[in-house]
TORTORLUM-264363 format. One line per field, with one value per residue (C-alpha): residue number from 0; residue in one letter; chain; x, y, z. Coordinates in Angstrom, 2 decimals, padded with zeros to 5 digits. Layout:
seq NUM; ...
type A; ...
mol A; ...
xx X; ...
yy Y; ...
zz Z; ...
This chain:
seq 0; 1; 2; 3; 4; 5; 6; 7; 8; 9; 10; 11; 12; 13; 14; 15; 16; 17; 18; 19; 20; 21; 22; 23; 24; 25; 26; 27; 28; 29; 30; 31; 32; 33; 34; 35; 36; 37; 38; 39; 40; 41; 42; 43; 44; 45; 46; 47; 48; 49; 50; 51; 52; 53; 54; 55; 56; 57; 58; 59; 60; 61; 62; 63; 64; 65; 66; 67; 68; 69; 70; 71; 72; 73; 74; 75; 76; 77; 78; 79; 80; 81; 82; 83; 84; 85; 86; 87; 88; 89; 90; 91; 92; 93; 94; 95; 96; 97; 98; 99; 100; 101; 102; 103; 104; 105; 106; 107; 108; 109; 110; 111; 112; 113; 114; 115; 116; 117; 118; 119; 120; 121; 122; 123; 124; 125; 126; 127; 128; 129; 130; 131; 132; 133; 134; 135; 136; 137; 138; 139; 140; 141; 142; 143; 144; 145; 146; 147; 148; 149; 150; 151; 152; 153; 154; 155; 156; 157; 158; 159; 160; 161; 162; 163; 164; 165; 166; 167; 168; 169; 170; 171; 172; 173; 174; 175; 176; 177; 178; 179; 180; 181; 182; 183; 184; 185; 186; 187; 188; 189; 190; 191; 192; 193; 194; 195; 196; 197; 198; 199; 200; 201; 202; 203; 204; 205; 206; 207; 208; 209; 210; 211; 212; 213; 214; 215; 216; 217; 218; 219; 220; 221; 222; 223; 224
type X; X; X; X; X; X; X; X; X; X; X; X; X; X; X; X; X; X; X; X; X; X; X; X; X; X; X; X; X; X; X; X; X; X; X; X; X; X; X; X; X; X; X; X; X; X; X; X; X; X; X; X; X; X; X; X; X; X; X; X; X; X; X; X; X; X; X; X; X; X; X; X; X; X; X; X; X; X; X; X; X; X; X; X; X; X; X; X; X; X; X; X; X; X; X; X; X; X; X; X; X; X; X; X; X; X; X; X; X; X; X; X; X; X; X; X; X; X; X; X; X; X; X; X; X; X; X; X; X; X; X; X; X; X; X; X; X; X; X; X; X; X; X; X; X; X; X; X; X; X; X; X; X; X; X; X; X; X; X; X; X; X; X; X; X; X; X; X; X; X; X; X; X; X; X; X; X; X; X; X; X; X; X; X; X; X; X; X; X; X; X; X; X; X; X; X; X; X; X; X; X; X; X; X; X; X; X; X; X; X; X; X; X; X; X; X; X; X; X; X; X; X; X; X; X
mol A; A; A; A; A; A; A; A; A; A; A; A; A; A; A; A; A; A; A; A; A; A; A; A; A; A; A; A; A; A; A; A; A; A; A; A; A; A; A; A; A; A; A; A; A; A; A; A; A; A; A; A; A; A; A; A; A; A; A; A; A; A; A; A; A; A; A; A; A; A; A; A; A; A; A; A; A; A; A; A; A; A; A; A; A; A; A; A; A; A; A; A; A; A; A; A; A; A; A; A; A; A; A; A; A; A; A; A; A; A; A; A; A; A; A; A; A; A; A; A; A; A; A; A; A; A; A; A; A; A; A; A; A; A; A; A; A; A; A; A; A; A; A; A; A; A; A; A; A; A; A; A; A; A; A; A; A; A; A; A; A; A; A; A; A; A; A; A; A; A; A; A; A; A; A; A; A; A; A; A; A; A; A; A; A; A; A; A; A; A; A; A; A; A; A; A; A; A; A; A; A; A; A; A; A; A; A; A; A; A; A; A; A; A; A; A; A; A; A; A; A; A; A; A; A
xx 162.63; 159.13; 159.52; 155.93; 154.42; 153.25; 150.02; 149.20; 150.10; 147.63; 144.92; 144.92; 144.71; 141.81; 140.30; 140.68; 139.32; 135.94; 135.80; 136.09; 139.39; 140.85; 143.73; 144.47; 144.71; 146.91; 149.08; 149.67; 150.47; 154.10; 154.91; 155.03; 152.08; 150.02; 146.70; 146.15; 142.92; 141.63; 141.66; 145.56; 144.78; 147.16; 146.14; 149.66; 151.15; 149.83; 148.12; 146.07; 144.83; 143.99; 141.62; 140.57; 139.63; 137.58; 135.48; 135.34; 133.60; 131.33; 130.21; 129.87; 129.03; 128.41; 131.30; 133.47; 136.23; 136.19; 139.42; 138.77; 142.80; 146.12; 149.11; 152.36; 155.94; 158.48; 157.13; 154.12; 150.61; 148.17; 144.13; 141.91; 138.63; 135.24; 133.62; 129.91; 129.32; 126.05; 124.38; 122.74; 124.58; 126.41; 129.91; 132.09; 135.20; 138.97; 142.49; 143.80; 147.93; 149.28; 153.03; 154.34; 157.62; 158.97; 155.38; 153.49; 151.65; 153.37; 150.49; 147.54; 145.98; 143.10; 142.89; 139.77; 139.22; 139.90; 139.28; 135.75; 134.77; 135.44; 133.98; 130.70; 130.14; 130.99; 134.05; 135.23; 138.69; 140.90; 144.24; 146.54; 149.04; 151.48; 151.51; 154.35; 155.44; 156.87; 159.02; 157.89; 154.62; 152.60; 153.40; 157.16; 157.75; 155.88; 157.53; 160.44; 160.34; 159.18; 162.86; 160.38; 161.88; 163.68; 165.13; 165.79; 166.14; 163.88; 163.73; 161.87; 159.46; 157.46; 154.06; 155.34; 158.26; 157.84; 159.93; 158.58; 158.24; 154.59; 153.30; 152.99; 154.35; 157.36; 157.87; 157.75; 154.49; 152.91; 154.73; 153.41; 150.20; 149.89; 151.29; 148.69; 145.65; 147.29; 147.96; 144.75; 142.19; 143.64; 144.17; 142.62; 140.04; 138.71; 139.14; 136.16; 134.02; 134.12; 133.04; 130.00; 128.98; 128.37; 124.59; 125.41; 128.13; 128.34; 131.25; 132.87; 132.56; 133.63; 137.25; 137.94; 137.64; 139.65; 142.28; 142.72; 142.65; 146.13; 147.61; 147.01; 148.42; 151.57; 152.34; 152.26; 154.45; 157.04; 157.17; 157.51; 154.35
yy -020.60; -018.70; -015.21; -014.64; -016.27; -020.12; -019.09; -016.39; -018.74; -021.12; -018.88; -017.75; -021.18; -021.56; -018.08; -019.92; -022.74; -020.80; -018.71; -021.70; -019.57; -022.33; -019.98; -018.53; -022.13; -023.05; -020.37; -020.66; -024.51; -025.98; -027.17; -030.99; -030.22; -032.96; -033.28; -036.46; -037.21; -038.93; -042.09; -041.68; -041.34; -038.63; -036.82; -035.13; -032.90; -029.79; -030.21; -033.24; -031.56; -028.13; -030.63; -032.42; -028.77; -027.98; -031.26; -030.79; -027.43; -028.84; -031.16; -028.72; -025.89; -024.55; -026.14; -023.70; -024.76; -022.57; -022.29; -020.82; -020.91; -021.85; -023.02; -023.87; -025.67; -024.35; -024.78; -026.85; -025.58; -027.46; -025.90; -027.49; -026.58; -027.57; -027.93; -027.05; -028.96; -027.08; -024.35; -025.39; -028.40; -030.15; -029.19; -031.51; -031.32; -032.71; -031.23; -029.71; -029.67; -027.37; -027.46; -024.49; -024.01; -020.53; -019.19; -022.26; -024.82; -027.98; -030.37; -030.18; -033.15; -033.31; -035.87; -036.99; -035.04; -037.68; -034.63; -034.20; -037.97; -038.25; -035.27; -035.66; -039.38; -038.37; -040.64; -039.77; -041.99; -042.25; -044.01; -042.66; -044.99; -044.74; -047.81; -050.20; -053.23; -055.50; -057.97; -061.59; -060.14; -060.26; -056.18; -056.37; -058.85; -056.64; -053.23; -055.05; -056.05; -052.76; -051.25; -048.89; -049.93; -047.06; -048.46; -051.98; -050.70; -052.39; -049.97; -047.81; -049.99; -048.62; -047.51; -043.87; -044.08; -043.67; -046.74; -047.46; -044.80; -043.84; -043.48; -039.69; -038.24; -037.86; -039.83; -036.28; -035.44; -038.43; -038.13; -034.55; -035.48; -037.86; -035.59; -032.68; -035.68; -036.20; -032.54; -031.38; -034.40; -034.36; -030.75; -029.32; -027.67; -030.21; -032.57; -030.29; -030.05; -033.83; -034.14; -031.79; -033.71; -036.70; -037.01; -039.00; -036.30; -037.10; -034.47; -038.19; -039.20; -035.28; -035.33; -038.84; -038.26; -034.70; -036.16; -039.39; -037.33; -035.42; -038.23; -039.76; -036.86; -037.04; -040.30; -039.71; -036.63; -039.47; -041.21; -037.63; -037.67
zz -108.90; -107.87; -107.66; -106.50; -103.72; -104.42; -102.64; -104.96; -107.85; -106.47; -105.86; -109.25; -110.55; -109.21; -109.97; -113.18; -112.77; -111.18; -114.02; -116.44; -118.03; -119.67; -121.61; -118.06; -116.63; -119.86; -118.77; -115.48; -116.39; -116.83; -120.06; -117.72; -115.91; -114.32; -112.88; -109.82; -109.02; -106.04; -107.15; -108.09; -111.72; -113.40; -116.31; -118.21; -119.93; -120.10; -123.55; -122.20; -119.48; -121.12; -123.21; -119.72; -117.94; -120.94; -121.24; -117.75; -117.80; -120.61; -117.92; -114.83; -115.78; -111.94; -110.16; -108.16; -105.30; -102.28; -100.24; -096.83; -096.04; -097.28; -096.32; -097.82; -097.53; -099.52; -103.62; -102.19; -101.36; -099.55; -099.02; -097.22; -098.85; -100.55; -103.85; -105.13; -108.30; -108.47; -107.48; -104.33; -104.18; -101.05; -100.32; -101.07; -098.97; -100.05; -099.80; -102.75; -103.50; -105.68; -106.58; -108.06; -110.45; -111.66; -111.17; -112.44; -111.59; -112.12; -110.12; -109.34; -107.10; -104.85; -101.99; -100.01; -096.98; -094.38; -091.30; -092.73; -092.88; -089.89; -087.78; -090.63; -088.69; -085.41; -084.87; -081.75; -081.97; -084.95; -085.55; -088.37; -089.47; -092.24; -094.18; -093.44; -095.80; -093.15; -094.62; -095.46; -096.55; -099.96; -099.84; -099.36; -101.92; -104.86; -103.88; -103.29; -107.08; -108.06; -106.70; -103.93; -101.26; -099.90; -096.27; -095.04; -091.41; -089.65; -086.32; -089.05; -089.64; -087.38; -088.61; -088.53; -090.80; -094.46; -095.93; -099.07; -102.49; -102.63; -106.06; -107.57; -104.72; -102.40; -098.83; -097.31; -098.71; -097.21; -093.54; -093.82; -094.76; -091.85; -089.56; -090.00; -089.75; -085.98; -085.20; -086.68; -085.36; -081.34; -081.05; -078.51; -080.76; -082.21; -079.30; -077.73; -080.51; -080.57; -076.98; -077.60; -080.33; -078.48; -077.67; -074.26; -073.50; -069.15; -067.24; -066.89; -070.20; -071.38; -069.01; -070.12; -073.75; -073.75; -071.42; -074.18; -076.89; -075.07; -074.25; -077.78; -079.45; -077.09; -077.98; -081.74; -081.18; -079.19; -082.47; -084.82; -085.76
């Protein structure tokens, strides 16, 4: 059980890692800690890691994460935010997710920063989809095999219902995950910035794309998203 904030926890974690404090990152890790990359690769325990952080910092010397906000659910953290692996370097955005146990971090994964791909290429229409192994398929089968199956009710498979075990990490961290791409791509924010961006913006062309965008996020709300 935390007794300090898992924001705080997570903050400080990182303090470390901009300070290249590897003892203070050593501490704040569980003894079971693990480290995900984004290409799903995880790096564990503790010890391994400690070692990984300080090749790391051998290697990049400069790099420091910037987290403009946090936000959390229950023990997890997520922060949206940006790297600079060198002074003067481009920012290079991804979502970091910290989980924190009795004051430490037990993960520590970063994920490509979907949100920024797409506003950096000016797509103007997205669809987020959870991934579904419908039965009979090549997908089914090998999950099937691998016991990650979690439901056989079919209304569920649905392209919005998690029905499978992701790998290194839980069903509700991937509905979650899809749900704040919808909320945070079609709300009305964005949806405007989007329409100013377009170089052949037309007051036609500006109402249709604000009113889709509403009606797109109201559908994905029908279906819980």
């Amino acid at each position: 059980m935390n007794k300090r904030d898992p924001k705080l926890i997570a903050l400080l974690f990182n303090e470390c890692i901009n300070n290249r404090d590897i003892q203070g990152l050593s501490n704040l890790m569980t003894e079971d800690h693990k480290f995900i990359d984004r290409q799903n690769e995880v790096t564990a325990p503790k010890e391994k890691m400690v070692e990984g952080w300080f090749e790391f910092f051998e290697s990049f010397p400069e790099y420091q994460n910037y987290f403009p906000k946090l936000e959390s659910k229950g023990d997890t953290v997520i922060i949206p935010g940006y790297a600079i692996w060198e002074i003067g370097g481009e920012k290079d955005h991804a979502i970091w997710v910290a989980r924190v146990e009795d004051d430490r971090v037990s993960e520590w994964r970063i994920f490509d920063d979907t949100l920024e791909f797409l506003y950096k290429n000016k797509i103007t229409t997205a669809t987020f989809n959870i991934l579904t192994p419908y039965p009979g398929t090549k997908l089914y089968h090998r999950l099937k095999q691998e016991g990650r199956i979690i439901s056989e009710d079919w209304s569920k498979y649905n392209l919005k219902d998690v029905v499978f075990q992701p790998k290194n990490m839980t069903k509700e961290e991937l509905y979650e995950g899809t749900k704040r791409l919808v909320n945070e791509f079609y709300s009305t924010t964005n949806s405007l910035k989007r329409s100013f961006r377009d170089d052949h913006i037309t007051p036609h062309r500006f109402v249709y794309s604000v009113t889709s965008d509403y009606s797109a996020k109201k559908l994905y709300n029908v279906f819980g998203l």
